[in-house]
C-alpha positions, 0 to 999 in steps of 0.5 A: 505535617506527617501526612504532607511529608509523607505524599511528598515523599510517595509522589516523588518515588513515583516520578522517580519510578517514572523516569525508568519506563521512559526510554532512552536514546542510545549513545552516537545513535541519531533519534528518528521522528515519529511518523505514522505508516499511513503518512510515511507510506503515502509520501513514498513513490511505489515505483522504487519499492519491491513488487508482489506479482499477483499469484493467478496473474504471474505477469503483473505487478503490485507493490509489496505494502498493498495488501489483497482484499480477498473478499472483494476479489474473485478469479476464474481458473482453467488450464491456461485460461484466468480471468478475474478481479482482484483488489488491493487497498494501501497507505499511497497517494493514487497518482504514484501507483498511476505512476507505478503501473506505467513503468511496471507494466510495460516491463512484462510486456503490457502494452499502454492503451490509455489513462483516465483521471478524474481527481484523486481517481485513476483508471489504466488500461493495458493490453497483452496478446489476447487479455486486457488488464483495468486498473482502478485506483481511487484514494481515500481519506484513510487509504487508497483502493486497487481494483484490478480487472484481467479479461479476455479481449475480443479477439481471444 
């Protein structure tokens, strides 16, 4: 009976003991749902987000919760002269950053040239004075994949 009475009593000090580590919501204070940043992200359209502008391409946008893979990219720098890939990966459904660089482009003076879409893939062309700017997207399963390829044009 002492041995009955006594785990008794030791399992309910720990439940009580329990209690504690949960926390607990704070008054007038609504609880927020869990959501994982991958599903939050994907969900939200980047064209309403803050932009990163690229370090050696100070003319285009990148939403800020893309981050840079940098040992997929490379950049050439002269004085005045840069070419290079650089490539991003991030929690957004590739049609909204399709979306993204639509809008955003143009408001550095890029000039649409043409999309291509196949799926959850997009390729987006544009044009400034003597560069051409390629742009890559392609969504996976756990994140979306930016390729962004700057070059010269024919004529520069």
């Amino acid at each position: 009976m002492r041995i009955l009475t006594g785990t008794l009593l030791i399992g309910l000090a720990f439940s009580i003991a329990a209690c504690g580590l949960v926390p607990k919501q704070e008054a007038g204070k609504p609880k927020k749902p869990m959501a994982s940043k991958s599903s939050e992200a994907i969900n939200s359209t980047p064209a309403a987000t803050p932009v990163n502008m690229i370090a050696e391409f100070d003319d285009i946008p990148v939403p800020v919760e893309l981050s840079r893979d940098d040992e997929q990219s490379s950049v050439y720098e002269a004085p005045g002269f840069a070419v290079g890939v650089i490539a991003y990966e991030g929690y957004y459904k590739s049609a909204s950053i399709s979306k993204f660089f639509r809008t955003e482009m143009p408001k550095h003076e890029w000039q649409f040239i043409n999309a291509f879409s196949e799926g959850k893939r997009y390729t987006l062309t544009f044009l400034k004075s003597n560069r051409s700017c390629s742009i890559s997207i392609e969504e996976g399963s756990l994140s979306t994949k930016l390729v962004i390829r700057v070059g010269p044009t024919s004529g520069g």
